[in-house]
C-alpha positions in Angstrom: 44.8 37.8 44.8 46.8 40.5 46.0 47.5 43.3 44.0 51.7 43.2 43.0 53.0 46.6 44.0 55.1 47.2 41.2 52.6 45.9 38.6 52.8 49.1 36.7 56.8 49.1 36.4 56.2 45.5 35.3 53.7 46.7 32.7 56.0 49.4 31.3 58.8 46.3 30.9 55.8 43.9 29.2 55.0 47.2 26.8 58.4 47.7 25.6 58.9 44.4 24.9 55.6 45.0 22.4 57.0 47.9 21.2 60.1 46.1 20.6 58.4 43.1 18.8 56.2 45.2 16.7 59.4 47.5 15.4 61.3 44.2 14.6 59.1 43.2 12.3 58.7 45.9 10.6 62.0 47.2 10.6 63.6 44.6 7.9 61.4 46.0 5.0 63.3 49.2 4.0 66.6 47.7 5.0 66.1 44.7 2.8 67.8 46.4 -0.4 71.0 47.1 1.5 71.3 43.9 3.0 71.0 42.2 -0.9 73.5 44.2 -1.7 75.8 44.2 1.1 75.2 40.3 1.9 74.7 39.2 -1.2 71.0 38.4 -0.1 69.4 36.2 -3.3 65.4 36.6 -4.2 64.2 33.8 -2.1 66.7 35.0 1.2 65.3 37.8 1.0 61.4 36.5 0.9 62.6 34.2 4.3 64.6 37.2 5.6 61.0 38.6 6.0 58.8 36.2 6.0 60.9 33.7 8.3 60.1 36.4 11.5 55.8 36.2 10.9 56.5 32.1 10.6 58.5 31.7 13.4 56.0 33.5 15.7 52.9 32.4 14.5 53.7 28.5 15.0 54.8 29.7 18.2 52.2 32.1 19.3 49.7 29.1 19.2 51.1 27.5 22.2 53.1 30.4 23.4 50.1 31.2 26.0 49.2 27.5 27.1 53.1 27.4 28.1 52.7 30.8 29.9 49.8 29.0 31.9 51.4 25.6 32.6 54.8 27.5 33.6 53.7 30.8 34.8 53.9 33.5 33.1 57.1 35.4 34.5 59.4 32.5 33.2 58.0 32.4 29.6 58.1 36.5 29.3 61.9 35.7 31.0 62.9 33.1 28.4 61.4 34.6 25.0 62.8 37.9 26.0 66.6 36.0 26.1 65.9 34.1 22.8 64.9 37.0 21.3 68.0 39.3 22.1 70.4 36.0 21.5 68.3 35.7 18.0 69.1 39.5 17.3 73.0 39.2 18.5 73.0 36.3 15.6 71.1 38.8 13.4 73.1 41.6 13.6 76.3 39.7 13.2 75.2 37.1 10.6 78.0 36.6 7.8 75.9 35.2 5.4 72.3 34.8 4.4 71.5 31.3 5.8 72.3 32.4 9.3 70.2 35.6 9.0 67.1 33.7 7.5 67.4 31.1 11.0 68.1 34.2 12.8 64.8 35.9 12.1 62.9 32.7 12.6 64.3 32.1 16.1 63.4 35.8 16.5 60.2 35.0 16.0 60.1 31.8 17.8 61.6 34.7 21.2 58.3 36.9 20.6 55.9 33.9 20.1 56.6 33.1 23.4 57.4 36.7 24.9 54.0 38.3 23.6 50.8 35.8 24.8 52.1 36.5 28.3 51.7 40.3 28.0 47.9 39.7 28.0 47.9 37.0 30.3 49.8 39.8 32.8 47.4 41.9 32.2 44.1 40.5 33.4 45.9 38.4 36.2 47.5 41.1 37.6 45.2 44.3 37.4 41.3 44.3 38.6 38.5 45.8 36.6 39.0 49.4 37.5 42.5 49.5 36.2 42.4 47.1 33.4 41.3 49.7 31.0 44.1 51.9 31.3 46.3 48.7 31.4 44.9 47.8 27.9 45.0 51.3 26.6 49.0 51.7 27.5 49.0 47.7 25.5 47.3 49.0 22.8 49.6 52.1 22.1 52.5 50.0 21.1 50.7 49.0 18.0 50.6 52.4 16.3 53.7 53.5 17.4 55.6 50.3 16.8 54.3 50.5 13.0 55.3 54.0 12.6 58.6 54.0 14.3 59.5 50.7 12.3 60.1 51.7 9.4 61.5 55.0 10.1 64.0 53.6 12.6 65.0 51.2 9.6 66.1 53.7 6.9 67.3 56.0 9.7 70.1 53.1 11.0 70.6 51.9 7.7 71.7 55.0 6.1 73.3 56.1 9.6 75.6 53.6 9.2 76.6 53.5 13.2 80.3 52.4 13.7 80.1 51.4 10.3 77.4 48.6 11.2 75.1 49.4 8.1 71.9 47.3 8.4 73.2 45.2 11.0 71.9 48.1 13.7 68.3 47.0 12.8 69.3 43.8 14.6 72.1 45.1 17.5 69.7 47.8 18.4 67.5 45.1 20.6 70.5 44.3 22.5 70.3 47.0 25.1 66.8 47.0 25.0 66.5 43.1 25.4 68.7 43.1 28.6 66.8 46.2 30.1 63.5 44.6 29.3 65.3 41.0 31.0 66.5 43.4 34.1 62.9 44.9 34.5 61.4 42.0 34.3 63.4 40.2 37.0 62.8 43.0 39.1 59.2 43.8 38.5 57.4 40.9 37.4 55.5 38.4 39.9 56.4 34.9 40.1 53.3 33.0 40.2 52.9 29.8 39.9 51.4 27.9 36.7 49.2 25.6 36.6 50.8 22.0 35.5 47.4 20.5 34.9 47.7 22.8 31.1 49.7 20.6 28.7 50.8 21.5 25.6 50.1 20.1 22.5 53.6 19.0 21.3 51.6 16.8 18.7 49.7 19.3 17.2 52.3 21.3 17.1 54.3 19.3 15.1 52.0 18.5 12.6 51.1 22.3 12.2 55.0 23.1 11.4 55.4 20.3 8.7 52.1 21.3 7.3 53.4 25.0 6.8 56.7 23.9 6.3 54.7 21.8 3.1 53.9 25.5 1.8 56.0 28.1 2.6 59.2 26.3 1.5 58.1 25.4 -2.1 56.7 28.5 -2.4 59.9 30.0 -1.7 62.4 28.2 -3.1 60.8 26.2 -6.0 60.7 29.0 -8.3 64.2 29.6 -7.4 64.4 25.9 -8.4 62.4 25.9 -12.0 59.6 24.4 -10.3 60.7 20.8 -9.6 59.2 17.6 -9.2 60.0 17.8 -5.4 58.6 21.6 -4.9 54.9 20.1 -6.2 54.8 17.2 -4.5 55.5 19.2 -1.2 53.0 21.2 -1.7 50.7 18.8 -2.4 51.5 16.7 1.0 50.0 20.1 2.7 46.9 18.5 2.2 47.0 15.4 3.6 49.1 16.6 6.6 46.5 19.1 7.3 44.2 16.2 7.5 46.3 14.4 10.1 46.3 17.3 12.1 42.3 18.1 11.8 42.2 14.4 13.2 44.6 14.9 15.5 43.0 17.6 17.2 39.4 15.5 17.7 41.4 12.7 18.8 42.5 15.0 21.3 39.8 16.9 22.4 37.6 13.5 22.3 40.3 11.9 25.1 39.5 15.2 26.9 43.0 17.1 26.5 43.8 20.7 25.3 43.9 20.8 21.2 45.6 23.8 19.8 42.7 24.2 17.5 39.7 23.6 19.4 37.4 21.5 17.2 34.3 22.7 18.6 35.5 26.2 18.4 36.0 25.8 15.0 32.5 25.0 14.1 31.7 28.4 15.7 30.4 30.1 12.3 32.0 33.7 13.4 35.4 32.3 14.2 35.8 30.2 10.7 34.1 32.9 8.5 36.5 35.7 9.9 39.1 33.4 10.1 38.9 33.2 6.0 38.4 36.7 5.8 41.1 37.6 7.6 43.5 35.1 6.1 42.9 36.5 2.5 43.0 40.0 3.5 46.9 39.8 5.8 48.1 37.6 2.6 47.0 40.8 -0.2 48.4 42.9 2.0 52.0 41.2 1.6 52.4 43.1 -1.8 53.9 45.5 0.4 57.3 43.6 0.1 57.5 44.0 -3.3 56.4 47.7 -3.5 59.7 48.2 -0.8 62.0 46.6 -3.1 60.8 48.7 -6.0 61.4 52.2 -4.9 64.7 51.2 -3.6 66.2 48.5 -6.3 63.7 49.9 -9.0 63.3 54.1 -8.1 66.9 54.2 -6.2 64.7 55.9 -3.4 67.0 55.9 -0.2 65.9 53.3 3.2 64.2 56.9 5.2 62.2 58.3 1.4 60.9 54.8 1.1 60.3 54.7 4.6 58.4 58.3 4.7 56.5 57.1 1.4 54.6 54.2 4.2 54.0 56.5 7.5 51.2 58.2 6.5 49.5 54.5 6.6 49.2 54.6 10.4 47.1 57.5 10.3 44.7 55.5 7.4 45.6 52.4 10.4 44.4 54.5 13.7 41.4 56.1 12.0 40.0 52.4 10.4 40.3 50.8 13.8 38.6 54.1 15.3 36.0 53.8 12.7 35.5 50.1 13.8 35.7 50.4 16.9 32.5 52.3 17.0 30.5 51.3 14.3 31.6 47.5 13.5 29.5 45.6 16.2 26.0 48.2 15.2 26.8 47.6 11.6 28.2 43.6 11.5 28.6 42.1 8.0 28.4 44.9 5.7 30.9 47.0 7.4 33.3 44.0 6.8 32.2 43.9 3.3 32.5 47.5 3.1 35.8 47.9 4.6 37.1 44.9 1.7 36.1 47.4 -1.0 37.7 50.1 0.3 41.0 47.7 0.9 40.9 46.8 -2.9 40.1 50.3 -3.8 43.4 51.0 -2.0 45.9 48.9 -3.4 44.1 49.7 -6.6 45.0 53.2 -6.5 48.3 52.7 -5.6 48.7 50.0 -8.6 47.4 53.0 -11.0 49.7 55.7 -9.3 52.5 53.3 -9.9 52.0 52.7 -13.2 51.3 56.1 -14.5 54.1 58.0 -12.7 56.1 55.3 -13.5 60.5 56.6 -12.7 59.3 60.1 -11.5 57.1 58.7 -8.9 57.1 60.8 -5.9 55.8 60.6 -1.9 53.2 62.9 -2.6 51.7 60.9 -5.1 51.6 57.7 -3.1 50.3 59.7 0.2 46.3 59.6 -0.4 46.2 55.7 -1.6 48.2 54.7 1.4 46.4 56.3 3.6 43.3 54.0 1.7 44.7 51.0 2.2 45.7 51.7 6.1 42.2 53.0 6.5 40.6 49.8 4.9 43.0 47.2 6.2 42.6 49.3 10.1 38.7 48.4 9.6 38.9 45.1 8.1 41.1 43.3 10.6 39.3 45.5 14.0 36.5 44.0 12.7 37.6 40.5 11.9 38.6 40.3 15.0 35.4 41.2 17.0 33.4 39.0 14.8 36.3 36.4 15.8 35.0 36.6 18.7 31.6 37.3 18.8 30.3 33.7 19.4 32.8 32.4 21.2 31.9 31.0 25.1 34.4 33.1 27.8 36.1 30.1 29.0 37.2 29.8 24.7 38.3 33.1 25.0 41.9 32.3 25.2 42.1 29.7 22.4 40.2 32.0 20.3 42.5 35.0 20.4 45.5 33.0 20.0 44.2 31.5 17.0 43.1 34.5 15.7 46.4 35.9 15.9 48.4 33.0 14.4 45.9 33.1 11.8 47.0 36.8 11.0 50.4 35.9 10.7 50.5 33.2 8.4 48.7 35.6 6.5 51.1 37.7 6.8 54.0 34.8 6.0 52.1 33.7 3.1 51.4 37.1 1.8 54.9 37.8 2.0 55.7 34.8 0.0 53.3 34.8 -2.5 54.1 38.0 -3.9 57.4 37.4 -3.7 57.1 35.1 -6.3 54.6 36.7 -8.6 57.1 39.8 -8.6 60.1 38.0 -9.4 58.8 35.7 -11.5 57.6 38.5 -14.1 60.6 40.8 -13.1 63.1 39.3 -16.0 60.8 40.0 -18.7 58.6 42.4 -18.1 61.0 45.0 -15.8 60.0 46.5 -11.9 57.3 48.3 -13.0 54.8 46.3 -15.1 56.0 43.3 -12.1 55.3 45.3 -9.6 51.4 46.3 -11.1 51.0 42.5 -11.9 51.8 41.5 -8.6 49.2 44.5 -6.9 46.5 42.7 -9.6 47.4 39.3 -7.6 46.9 41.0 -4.7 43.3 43.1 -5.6 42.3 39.8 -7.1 42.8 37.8 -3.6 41.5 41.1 -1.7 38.5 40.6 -4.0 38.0 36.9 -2.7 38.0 38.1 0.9 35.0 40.3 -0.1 33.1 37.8 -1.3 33.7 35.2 1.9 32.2 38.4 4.0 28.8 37.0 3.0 29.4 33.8 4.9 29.4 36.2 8.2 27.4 36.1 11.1 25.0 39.3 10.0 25.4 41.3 13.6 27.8 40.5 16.5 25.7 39.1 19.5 24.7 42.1 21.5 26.9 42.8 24.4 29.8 41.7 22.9 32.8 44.0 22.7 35.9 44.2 20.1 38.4 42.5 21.6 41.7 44.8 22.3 44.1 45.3 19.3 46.4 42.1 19.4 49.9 40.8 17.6 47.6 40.0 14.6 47.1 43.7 13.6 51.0 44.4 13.5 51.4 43.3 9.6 49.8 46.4 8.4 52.5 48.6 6.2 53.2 52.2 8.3 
């Protein structure tokens, strides 16, 4: 194929539009104070105003990159890119919570199908000599979309531009969502898909209402007291999961393109690491609660809670580095290793929390953030080379996407989970003592995903590479 002369200008447009996915999620944790107070934002809008992003683009991430292939991948990039930017214009002028919760989850539902074609771009439209620094420009967005999260949060929020408050998190994408639309007109090729890919609008469905079955009793039911309704929802997660398991071997028996690839998942490194990595993106959601206590509990201001999280992406970079070059040579017990050191983390910042209770400082919180970054940077590099370790080349594809949704309903889940520990012990027990039980929730499931590292293949097969950094590393606190 012949080699697009402004494939390079295209890339810039498909890495800003990365950049841009990675800072919106992140970018509602420190403002999430404000907008309770300002919006009137209850406890469970709040878990959905942050949680409702992750969801959205994790149920659509799973097919996002079989519709890039049936459609071609310029007129997916083309149409998440506009839901997106719509998604953020409703964002940024919601007038109440409800239409901020949808909002965020249409956002979501923009990047699911913006981001799978970024890779997709990339190895169609570059060669083996340039690939590399295609991947490494790719690659950069996660670190600095992490970092500049965060920061770019508290900084708009306390700017208050034209008197906009927290709606600039949301109305900043605007200009950058019609550039990146522009560029990409401009710079990206149209080729063709291939019609012969068709989706799996079945599957699909039945993965939605099987989530749905979780996340919203999760959410609302102890809003709710807990009623009859919540459990029972809850407990229809189970057999819908089932339909959907049979689904997908009905499917793949008749010869057509499951979403979850039966065969793939009897691939012992892609389950195992799947469970590993699911247990360690949910502990990490304690992060939500730790935001809302040093703004609601400490009165810190959007940019000092945002400062007390940036020193994670140096703990972030170095883990990955770490992995990177050890991961593969070690195998299993650098996963198992990197667990301890996760729980060790959030351990330390549990004990920190407690002791220095109101007069709790940056300084203090700098050297177990930075063990946390640095186990969680290890842990999910890892999880996802093992991932992918056994997997065939022509599974590839599947695999990653899965891999990646898997890490954000992790993240979803994380999210909602200790958003419901936290509240639920806030009335009687005050932010701090809630805030350490919910870090105990957390160590305690961080502990779990330590012991699942036994059921690990022992080494990576030999030859086989960590696979780039993907959408799935993105929920790491920076």
């Amino acid at each position: 194929m012949e080699k697009h002369p402004l494939r390079w200008w295209a890339l810039a447009v498909c890495v800003l539009a990365v950049l841009v996915d990675m800072i919106d999620n992140q970018i509602v944790a420190v403002a999430l104070p404000t907008i309770h107070r300002h919006l009137g934002a209850g406890e469970a809008a709040m878990q959905w105003i942050s949680a409702g992003y992750a969801l959205g683009f994790a149920l659509t991430l799973i097919i996002g990159g079989r519709l890039g292939d049936r459609y071609g991948v310029k007129r997916l990039f083309l149409a998440g890119m506009a839901v997106f930017t719509l998604a953020s214009l409703s964002a940024g002028l919601a007038p109440e919570p409800g239409l901020l919760v949808a909002s965020r989850v249409v956002q979501g539902i923009g990047s699911g199908l913006m981001v799978p074609q970024v890779l997709s771009f990339v190895h169609t439209e570059f060669d083996e000599a340039e690939r590399p620094k295609a991947m490494g420009l790719y690659a950069a967005a996660f670190p600095l979309g992490g970092l500049a999260g965060p920061l770019l949060g508290g900084v708009l929020t306390e700017a208050d531009l034209f008197g906009s408050g927290w709606r600039a998190i949301f109305l900043v994408n605007l200009p950058i969502g019609v550039a990146g639309l522009l560029g990409a007109l401009v710079t990206m090729p149209s080729r063709p898909g291939f019609p012969r890919h068709r989706p799996d609008l079945g599957g699909l469905a039945l993965l939605t209402a099987t989530g749905f079955a979780v996340f919203y009793p999760l959410v609302q039911g102890r809003a709710s007291g807990w009623p009859l309704w919540s459990i029972l929802l809850m407990a229809a997660a189970v057999p819908l999961a089932g339909l959907f398991a049979v689904h997908q071997r009905g499917l793949e028996r008749r010869g057509g393109e499951p979403l979850v690839p039966p065969a793939m998942m009897r691939v012992r490194s892609v389950w195992s690491s799947q469970a590993v990595l699911m247990c360690t993106q949910t502990a990490i959601g304690v992060f939500f609660v730790l935001t809302l206590y040093l703004q609601l509990g400490l009165g810190f201001s959007p940019v000092r809670a945002a400062l007390s999280f940036a020193p994670g992406t140096i703990g972030i970079i170095a883990g990955n580095a770490v992995a990177m070059r050890s991961a593969a040579r070690i195998g299993r017990a650098f996963v198992t290793v990197m667990a301890a050191v996760l729980a060790a983390g959030l351990a330390a910042i549990a004990l920190v929390v407690h002791a220095a209770g109101d007069h709790l400082n940056v300084a203090e919180l700098l050297g177990p953030i930075v063990l946390f970054s640095f186990g969680i940077g290890g842990v999910l590099n890892a999880s996802f080379g093992t991932a992918m370790g056994q997997v065939q080349p022509q599974q590839a594809g599947a695999a990653s996407g899965l891999v990646n949704t898997t890490a954000q309903l992790g993240q979803a889940a994380g999210t909602a989970l200790s958003a419901t520990v936290f509240f639920s012990l806030l009335p009687d027990h005050g932010y701090r003592s809630a805030v350490v039980g919910t870090f105990m929730v957390s160590i305690g499931v961080t502990l779990l995903a330590l012991l699942l590292t036994a059921a690990l293949p022992a080494r990576q097969r030999a030859g086989d590479k960590t696979p780039a950094p993907d959408r799935g590393t993105s929920s790491a606190p920076a």
